[in-house]
C-alpha positions as CSV (number, residue, x, y, z in Angstrom):
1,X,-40.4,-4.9,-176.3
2,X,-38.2,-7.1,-178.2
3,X,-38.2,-10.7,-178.8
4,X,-35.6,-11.7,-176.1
5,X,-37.0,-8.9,-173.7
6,X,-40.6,-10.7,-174.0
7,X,-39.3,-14.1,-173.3
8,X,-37.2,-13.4,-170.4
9,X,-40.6,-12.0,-169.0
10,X,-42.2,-15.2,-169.7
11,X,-39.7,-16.8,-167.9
12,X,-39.6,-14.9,-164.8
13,X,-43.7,-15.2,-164.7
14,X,-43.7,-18.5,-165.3
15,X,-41.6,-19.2,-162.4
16,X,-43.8,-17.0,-160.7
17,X,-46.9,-19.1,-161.3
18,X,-44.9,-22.2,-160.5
19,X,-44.3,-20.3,-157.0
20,X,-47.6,-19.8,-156.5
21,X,-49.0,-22.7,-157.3
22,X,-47.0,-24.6,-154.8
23,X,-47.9,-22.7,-151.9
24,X,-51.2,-23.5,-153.3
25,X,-50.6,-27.2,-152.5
26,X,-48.8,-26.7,-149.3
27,X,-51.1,-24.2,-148.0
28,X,-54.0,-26.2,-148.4
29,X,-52.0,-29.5,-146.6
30,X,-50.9,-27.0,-143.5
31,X,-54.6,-25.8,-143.1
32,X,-55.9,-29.5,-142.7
33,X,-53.4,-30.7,-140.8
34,X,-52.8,-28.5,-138.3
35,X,-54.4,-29.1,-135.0
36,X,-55.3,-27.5,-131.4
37,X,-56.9,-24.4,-130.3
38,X,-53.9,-21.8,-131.0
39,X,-54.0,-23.7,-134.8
40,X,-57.5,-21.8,-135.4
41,X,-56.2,-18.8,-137.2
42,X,-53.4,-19.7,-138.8
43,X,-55.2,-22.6,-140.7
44,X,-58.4,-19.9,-141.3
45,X,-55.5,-17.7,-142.9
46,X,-53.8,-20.0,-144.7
47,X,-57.6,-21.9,-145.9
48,X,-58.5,-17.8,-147.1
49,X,-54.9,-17.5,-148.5
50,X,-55.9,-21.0,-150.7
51,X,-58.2,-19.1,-153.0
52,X,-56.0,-15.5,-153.1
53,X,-52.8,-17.7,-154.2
54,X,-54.9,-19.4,-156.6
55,X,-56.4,-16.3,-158.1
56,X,-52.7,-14.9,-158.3
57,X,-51.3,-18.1,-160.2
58,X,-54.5,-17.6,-163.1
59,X,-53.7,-14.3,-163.2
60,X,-50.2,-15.0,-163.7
61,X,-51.3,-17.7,-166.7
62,X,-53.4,-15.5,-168.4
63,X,-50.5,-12.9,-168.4
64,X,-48.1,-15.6,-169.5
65,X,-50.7,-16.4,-172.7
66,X,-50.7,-12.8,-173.6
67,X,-47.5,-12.5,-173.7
68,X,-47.3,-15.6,-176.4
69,X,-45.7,-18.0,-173.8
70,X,-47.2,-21.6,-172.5
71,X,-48.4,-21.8,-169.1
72,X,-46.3,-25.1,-167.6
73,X,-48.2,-28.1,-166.7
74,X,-47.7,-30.1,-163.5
75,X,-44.7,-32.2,-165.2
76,X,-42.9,-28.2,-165.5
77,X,-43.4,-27.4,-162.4
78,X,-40.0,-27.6,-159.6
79,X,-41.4,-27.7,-155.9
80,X,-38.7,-26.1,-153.5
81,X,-40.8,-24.8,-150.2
82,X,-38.8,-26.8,-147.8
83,X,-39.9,-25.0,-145.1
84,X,-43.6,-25.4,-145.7
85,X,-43.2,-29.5,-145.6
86,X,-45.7,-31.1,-143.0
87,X,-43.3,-32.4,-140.4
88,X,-45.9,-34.8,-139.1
89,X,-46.1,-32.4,-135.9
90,X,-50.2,-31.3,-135.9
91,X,-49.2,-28.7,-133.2
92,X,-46.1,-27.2,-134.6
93,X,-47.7,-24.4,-135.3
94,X,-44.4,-21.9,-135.3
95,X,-42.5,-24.2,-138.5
96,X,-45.5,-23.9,-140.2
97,X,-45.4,-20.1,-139.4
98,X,-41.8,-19.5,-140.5
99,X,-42.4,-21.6,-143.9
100,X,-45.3,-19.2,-144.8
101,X,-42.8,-16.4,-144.2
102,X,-40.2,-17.3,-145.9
103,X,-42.5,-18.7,-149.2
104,X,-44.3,-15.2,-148.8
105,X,-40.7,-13.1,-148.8
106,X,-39.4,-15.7,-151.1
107,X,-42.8,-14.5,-153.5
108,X,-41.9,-10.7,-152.9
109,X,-38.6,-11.5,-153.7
110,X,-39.4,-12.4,-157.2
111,X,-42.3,-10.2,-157.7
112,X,-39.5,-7.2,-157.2
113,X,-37.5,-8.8,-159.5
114,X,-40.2,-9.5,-162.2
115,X,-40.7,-5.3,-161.5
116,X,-37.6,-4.5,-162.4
117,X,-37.1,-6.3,-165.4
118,X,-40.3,-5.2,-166.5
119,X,-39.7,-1.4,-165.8
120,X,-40.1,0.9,-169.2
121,X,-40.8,-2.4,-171.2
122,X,-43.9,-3.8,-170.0
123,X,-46.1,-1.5,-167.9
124,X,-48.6,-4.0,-167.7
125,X,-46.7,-7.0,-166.2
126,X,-44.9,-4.2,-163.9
127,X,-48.3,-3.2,-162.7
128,X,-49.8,-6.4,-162.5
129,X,-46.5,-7.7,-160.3
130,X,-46.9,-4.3,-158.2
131,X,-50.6,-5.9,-156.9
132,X,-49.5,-9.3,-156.2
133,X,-45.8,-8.4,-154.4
134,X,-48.7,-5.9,-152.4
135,X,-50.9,-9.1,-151.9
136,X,-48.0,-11.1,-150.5
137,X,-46.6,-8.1,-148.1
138,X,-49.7,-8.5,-146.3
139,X,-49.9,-12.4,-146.3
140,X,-46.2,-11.9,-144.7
141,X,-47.1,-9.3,-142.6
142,X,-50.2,-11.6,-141.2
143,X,-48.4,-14.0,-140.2
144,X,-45.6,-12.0,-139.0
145,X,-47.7,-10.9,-136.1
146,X,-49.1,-14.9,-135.7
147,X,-45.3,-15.5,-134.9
148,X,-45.2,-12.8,-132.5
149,X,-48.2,-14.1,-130.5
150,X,-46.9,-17.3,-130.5
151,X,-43.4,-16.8,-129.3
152,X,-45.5,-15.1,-126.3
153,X,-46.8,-18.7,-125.4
C-alpha cells in the first residue's frame, strides 16, 4: 500500500471511530431517558448496543494505530446524529427509533465505503470493516422490526 493509499484509510477509519463513538453518547442518553412500558426494549437494545459500539470504536483505534495514524481526541471529534437528539419527549419512542436507523444505515454506509477503498490494498481493514458493517446490519435490522411493532400501536 502506498503512502497516500494508507492515509486515505486512516481517514475514512477515523471518521468511522468518530461515528461510532457518538452513537456511543447518544445511545447511552436514549436508554436513560426513555420512559413507559413499550420503552423496555428499545432502551435494553440500545443499553446492550452501548458496549458493542464501544467495542467497535477500540477496535477501530487500534486499527488506526497500526496503520501509523493518531486516534482523534474529543476536541477532533464532529457530532452530526440529528436524529438521535433527545427531544425532551420520554415516550417518543418511534424518533428515537428512526434516529437509530438512520445512525445504523448512516454506519453501513461508510463501512461499505471503507470496503471498497480498502479492496486489494488492505485485506485486513476490508475484513475488519466486513464484521462491523455485519454488526450494524443487525443493529438496523433490530430495530427495524421495533418500528414495525410500534407503528402497530
Amino acid at each position: 500500500m502506498t503512502e497516500e493509499q494508507r492515509a486515505g484509510i486512516v481517514v475514512l477509519l477515523r471518521k468511522a471511530y468518530n461515528m461510532e463513538l457518538e452513537t456511543v453518547c447518544n445511545y447511552t442518553a436514549q436508554s436513560i431517558n426513555l420512559d413507559g412500558f413499550k420503552a423496555k426494549h428499545i432502551k435494553d437494545a440500545l443499553a446492550a448496543d452501548i458496549t458493542e459500539e464501544l467495542g467497535h470504536a477500540q477496535m477501530l483505534a487500534k486499527r488506526i494505530k497500526v496503520l501509523e495514524g493518531v486516534v482523534p481526541g474529543s476536541q477532533e471529534l464532529e457530532m452530526t446524529q440529528a436524529g438521535l437528539q433527545p427531544n425532551g419527549n420520554a415516550l417518543d419512542i418511534v424518533s428515537v427509533i428512526n434516529g437509530v436507523i438512520a445512525a445504523e444505515e448512516g454506519a453501513i454506509n461508510h463501512y461499505q465505503a471503507i470496503i471498497d477503498a480498502t479492496g486489494g490494498i488492505d485485506p485486513v481493514t476490508e475484513d475488519l470493516c466486513v464484521t462491523l458493517k455485519g454488526d450494524e446490519e443487525e443493529h438496523k435490522r433490530l430495530f427495524k422490526g421495533f418500528l414495525a411493532e410500534a407503528m402497530q400501536g
